[in-house]
N, C-alpha and C positions, 0 to 999 in steps of 0.2 A: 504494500500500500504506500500509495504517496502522501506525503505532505505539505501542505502551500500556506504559507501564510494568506493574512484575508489581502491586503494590500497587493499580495502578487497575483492572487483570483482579480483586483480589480483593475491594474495594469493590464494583465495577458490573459483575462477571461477566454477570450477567442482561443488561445493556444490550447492552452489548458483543456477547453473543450473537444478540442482537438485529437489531442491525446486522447483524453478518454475514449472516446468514439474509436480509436486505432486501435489499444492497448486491452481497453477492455478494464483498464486498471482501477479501484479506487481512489478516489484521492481524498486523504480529512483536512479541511480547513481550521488553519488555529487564529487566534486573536488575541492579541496578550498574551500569548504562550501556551491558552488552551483550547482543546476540541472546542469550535464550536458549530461545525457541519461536516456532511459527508457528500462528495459531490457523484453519483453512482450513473455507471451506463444505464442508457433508459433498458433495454432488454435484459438488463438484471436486475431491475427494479422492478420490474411486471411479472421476473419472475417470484423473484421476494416474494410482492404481494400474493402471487396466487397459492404459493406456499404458505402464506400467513393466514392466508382463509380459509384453507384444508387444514393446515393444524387447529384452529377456532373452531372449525367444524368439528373433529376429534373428540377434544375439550369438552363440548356441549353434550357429545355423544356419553361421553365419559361418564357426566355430569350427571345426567338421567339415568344411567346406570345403577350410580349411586345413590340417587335420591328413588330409585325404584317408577322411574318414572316411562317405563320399558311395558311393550305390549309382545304378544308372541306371536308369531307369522301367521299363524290363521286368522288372528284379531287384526293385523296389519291389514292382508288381502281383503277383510269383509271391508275394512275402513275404505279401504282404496277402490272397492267396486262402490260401493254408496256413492264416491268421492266422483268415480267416472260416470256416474249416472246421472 
């Protein structure tokens, strides 16, 4: 991973973006000497996300599990025909 201060993000924004787009690389932006952004190729941001919503998805799965809030595939199917009807 790279590093840029914010000052050389605002000189050579252009470059910087640049690179990314090439590299693929991240780069952290510091300020005062610390993190305060992460600048990420867009096609590894979209995948982030949709990795971030499949694990939340999980989660909630989990969650109902737990709190016993789980139906069993026959109850599923009759909901689901009602549901198609």
């Amino acid at each position: 991973m790279k590093t840029e201060l914010v000052t050389t993000l605002k000189r050579k924004a252009t470059d910087i973006l640049n690179t990314l787009s090439e590299d693929h690389e991240t780069v952290l932006i510091t300020q005062h000497g610390k993190p305060a952004a992460y600048l990420v190729d867009v096609n590894l941001y979209e995948v982030m996300e949709s990795k971030m919503a499949l694990l939340e998805g999980i989660a909630r799965g989990e969650k109902a599990i737990i709190e016993e809030r789980t139906v069993s595939h026959e109850e599923a199917q009759n909901k689901m025909l009602r549901w198609l009807k």
